[in-house]
C-alpha positions in Angstrom: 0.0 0.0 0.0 0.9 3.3 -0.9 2.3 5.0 2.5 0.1 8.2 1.7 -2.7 6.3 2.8 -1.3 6.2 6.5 -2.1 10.3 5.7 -5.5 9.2 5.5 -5.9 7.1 8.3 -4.4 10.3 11.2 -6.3 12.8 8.8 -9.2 11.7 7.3 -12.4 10.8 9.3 -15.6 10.3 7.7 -17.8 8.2 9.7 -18.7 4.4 8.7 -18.1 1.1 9.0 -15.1 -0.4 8.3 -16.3 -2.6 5.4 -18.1 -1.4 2.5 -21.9 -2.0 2.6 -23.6 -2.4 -0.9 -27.4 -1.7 -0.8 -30.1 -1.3 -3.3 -31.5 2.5 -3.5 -34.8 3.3 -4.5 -34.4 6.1 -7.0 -38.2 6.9 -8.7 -38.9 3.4 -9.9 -35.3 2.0 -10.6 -33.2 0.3 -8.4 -29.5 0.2 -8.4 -26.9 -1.5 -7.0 -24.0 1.3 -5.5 -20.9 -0.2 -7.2 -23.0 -0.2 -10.8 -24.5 3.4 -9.7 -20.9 4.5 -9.6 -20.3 2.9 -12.9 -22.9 4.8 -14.5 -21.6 8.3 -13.0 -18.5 7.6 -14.4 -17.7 5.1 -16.9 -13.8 5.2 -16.0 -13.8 4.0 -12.6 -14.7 -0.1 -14.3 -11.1 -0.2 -14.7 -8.4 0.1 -12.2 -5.5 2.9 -12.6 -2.8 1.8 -13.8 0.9 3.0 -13.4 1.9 6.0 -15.8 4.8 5.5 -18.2 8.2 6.0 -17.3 8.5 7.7 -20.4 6.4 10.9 -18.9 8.7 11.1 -15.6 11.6 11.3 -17.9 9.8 14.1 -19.7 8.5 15.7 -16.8 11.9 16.0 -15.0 13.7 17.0 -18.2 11.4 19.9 -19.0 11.2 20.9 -15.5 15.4 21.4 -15.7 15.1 23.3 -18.6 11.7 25.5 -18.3 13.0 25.5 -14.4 13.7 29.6 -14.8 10.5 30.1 -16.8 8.5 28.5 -14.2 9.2 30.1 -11.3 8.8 33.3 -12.8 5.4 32.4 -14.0 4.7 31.1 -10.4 5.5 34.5 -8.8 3.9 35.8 -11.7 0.5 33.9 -10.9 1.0 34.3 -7.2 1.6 38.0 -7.3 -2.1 38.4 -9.6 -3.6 36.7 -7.1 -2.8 38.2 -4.0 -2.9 41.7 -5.2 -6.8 41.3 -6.0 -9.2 42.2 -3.5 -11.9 39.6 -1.8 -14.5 41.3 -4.4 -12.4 41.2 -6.9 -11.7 37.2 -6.3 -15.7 36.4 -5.4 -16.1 38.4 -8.8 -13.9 36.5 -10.9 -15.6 33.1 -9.7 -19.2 34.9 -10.2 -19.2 33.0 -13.7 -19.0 29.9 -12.2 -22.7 30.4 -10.7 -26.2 31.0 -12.2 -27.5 34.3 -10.7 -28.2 34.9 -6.9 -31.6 33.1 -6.2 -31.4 34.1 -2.3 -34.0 36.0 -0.5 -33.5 39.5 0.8 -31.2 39.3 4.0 -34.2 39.7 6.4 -36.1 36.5 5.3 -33.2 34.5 6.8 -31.8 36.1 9.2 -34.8 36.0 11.7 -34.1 32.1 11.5 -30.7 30.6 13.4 -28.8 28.3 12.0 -28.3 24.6 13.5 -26.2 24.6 16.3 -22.8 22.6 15.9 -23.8 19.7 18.9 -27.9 20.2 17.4 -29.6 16.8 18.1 -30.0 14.7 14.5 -33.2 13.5 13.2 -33.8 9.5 13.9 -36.7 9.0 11.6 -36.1 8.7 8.3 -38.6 11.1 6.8 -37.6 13.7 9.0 -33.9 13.3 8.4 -34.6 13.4 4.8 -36.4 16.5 5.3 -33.7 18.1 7.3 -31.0 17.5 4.7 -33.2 18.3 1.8 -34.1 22.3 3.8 -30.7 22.4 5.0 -28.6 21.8 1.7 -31.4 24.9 -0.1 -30.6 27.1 2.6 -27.1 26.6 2.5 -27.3 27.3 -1.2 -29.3 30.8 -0.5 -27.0 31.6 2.3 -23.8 31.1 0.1 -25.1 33.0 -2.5 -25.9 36.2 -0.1 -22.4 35.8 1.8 -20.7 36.0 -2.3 -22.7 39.1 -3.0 -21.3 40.7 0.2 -18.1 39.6 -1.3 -17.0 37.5 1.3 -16.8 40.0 3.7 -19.9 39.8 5.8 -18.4 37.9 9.2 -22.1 37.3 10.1 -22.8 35.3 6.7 -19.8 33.6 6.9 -20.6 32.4 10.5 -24.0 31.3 8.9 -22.6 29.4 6.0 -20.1 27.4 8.4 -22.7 26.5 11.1 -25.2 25.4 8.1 -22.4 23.4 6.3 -21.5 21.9 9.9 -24.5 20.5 9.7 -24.7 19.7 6.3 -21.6 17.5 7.1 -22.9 15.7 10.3 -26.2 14.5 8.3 -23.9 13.0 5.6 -22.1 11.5 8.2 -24.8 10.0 10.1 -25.9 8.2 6.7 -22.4 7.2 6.2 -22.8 5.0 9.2 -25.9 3.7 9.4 -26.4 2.0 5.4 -30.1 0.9 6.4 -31.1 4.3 7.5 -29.3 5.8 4.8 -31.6 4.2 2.0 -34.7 4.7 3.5 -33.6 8.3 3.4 -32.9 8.4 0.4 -36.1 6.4 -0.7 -37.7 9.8 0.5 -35.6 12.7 -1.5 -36.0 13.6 -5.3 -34.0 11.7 -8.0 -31.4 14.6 -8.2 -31.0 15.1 -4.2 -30.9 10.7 -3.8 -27.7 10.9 -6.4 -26.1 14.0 -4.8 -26.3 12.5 -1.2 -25.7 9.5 -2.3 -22.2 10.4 -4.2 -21.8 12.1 -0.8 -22.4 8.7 0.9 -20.1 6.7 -1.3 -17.2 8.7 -1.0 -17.1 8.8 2.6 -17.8 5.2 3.5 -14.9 4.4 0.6 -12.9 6.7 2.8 -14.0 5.5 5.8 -12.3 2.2 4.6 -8.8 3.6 4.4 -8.9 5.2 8.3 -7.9 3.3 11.1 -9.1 4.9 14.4 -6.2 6.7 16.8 -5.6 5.4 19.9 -4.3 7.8 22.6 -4.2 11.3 22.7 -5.2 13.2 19.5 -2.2 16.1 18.8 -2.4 17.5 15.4 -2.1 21.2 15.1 -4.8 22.7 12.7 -4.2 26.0 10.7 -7.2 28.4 9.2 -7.5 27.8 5.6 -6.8 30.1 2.7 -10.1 31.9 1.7 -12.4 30.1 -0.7 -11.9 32.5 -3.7 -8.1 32.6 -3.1 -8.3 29.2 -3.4 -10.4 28.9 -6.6 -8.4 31.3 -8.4 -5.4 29.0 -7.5 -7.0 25.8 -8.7 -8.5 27.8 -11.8 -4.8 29.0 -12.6 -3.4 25.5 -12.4 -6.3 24.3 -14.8 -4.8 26.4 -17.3 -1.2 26.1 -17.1 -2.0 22.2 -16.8 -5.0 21.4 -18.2 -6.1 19.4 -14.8 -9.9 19.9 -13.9 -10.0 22.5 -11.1 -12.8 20.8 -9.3 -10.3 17.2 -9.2 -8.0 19.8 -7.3 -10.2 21.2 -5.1 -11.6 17.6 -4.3 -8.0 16.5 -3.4 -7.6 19.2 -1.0 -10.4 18.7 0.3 -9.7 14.7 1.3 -6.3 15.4 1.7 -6.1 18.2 4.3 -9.5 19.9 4.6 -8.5 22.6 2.5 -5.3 23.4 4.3 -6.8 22.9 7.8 -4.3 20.2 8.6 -0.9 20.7 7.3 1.3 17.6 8.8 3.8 16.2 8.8 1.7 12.8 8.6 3.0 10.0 10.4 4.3 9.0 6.6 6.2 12.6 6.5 3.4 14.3 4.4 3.3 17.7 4.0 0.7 20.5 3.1 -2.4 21.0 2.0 -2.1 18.6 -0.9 0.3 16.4 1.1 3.8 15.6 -0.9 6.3 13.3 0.4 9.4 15.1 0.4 10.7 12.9 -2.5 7.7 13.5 -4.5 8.1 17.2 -4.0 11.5 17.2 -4.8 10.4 16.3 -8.3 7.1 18.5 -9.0 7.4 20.7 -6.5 9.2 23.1 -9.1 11.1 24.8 -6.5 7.9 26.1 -4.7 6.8 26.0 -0.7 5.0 22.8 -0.2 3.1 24.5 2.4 1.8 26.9 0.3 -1.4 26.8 -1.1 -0.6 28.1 -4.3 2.3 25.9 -4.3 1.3 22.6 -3.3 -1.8 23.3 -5.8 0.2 24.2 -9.1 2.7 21.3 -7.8 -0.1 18.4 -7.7 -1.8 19.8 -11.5 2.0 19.1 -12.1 2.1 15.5 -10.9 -0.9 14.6 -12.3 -0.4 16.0 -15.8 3.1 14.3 -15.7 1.1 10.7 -14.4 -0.9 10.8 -17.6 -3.9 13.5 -16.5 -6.2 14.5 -18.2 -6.6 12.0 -20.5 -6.0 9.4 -18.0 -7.5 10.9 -15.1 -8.5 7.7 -12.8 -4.3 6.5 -13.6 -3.1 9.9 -12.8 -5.4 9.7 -9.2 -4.4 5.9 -8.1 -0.5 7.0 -8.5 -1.6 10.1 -6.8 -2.5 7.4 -3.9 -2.8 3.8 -4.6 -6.4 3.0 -3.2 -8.7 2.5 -5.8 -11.6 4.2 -2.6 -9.5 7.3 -2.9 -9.8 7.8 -6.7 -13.3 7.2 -5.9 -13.9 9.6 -3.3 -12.3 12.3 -5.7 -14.2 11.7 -8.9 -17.3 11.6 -6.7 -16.5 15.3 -4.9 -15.8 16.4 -8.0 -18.8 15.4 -9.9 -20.9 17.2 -7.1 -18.8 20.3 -7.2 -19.2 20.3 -11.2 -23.0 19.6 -10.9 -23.6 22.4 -8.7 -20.2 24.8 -8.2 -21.3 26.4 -4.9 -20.7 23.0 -3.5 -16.9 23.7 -3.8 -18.2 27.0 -0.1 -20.1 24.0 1.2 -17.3 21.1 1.2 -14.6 24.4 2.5 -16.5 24.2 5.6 -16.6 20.4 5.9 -14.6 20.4 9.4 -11.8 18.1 10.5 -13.3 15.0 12.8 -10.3 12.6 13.8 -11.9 8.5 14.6 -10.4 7.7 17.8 -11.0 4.3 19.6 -13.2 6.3 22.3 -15.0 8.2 19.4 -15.2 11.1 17.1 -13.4 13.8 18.1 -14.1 17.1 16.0 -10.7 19.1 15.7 -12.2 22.5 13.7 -14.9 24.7 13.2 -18.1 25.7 15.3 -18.6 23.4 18.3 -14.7 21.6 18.2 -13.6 20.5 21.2 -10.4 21.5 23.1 -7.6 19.9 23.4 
């Protein structure tokens, strides 16, 4: 195994049992099996990724010697656009991404909190369903009213993050209880089953790769770079390497929360798209692995030189050998490319380490301290 996955298993935690459940889900009036339901979203993940040709690590390396100059001018060049544009600037350069604002006026919202972090979690199914079905709309409205402040309303913000909070903990409860999950999904439209349910199969293939911490949980956790910042990174890297920004954003989601946890993993992983110093060595070109707009441009690199785009589900699996990983990251992407405001609601996914007494939550609204 691949010792990136021992990254996973101290940072990843989505909740679940340990083996894979199958289950039928009622979708309308058809019936599908989850492994051939992940077929049909994407036709690529039949096969397993194989290993990229030596050929394109030669190339790689011997380009990056002698465009090594050239790069790092364009990096500073790209770095030094980016941070001199304002928050509105950066919410106005995604504003393309998005159909136009469909949220009320600020005062049909506001008189209504937000979920609490430690709220109490529907147990009936048809309730549950109806809680993630409300919650997921209003944290579409609420997103769209915190971009037109461009990002700069604290109050919004503080909305957003408690509604995603709980966003999270509902897909998490499904994660772990299978039965429970398909009678909740028996109750939700066609498009809401596959988007929970994408949601669903990502986590418990994740789930698969964690092994619970025993002893004292100590991993220091940093604030994020801002959404926008962040898009306009993996929107720059798209270009320069023709890599899918949403397959960036879903690896830094699963590999560090965004940025919230850094490392080193007990592998020696570092940054929020976590290189092994070896690997960075090589794709790094000459950046800060602990920079965001490093460590993003750096990964584009890796997985154009591992045979991405065109072999996207290869360039993944030697990105990290679990076939559950390349999984997980086609799946977050397909849900932030169905519906790109997804990319605000999976930012404030928080950090919850599985520990061998429980779940302990390490960020955001409610965490615990330590």
């Amino acid at each position: 195994m691949d010792p990136r996955v021992s990254c996973l298993q101290t940072f990843l935690a989505p909740l679940g049992p340990r083996k894979d459940v199958f289950y039928p889900v009622k979708m309308g009036t058809d019936r599908c099996h989850v492994a051939s339901f992940i077929r049909r979203l994407d036709p690529q993940t039949r096969t397993r990724g194989e290993s990229f040709p030596m050929k394109l690590i030669i190339l790689s390396l011997l380009t990056a010697l002698l465009a090594g100059t050239a790069c790092q001018a364009s990096s500073e060049e790209g770095r030094t656009a980016a941070a001199s544009s304002t928050p509105s600037q950066q919410s106005a350069a995604s504003s393309s991404l998005f159909s136009p604002a469909t949220s009320p006026s600020p005062s049909s919202t506001a008189s209504e909190a937000p979920p609490g972090p430690h709220s109490r979690l529907p147990a009936a199914p048809a309730r549950l369903a109806r809680d993630l079905r409300t919650t997921t709309q209003r944290l579409y409205r609420e997103i769209d009213a915190w971009r037109a402040t461009g990002l700069s309303s604290g109050s919004r913000r503080a909305v957003v993050e408690l509604l995603a909070l709980h966003h999270q903990r509902l897909h998490r409860k499904l994660v772990g209880a299978p039965r429970l999950a398909r009678s909740v999904l028996e109750q939700l439209s066609v498009a809401a089953a596959r988007a929970a349910q994408r949601n669903i199969v990502a986590g418990r293939g994740l789930r698969s790769l964690v092994t619970p911490v025993a002893g004292p949980v100590k991993l220091p956790t940093r604030r994020p770079e801002t959404p926008d910042r962040l898009l306009s990174y993996y929107r720059l890297a798209q270009r320069r390497y023709d890599i899918p920004w949403q397959i960036l954003a879903a690896v830094n989601l699963v590999e560090s929360r965004f940025g919230r946890l850094t490392g080193p993993s007990v592998a020696g992983a570092l940054g929020p798209m976590q290189f092994l110093p070896s690997t960075w060595d090589a794709y790094g070109r000459g950046g800060n692995v602990m920079d965001p707009h490093d460590a993003i441009l750096g990964a584009a690199n890796y997985l154009a030189a591992s045979g991405a785009p065109e072999r996207m589900r290869a360039a993944l699996f030697a990105y990290n050998r679990s076939d559950a990983y390349v999984d997980a990251i086609r799946l977050y992407a397909r849900e932030i490319t169905r519906e790109p405001r997804n990319l605000y609601v999976y930012y404030f996914w928080q950090v919850f380490v599985i520990t061998t007494k429980g779940d302990l939550q390490l960020t955001g609204p409610g965490a615990k301290a330590r």
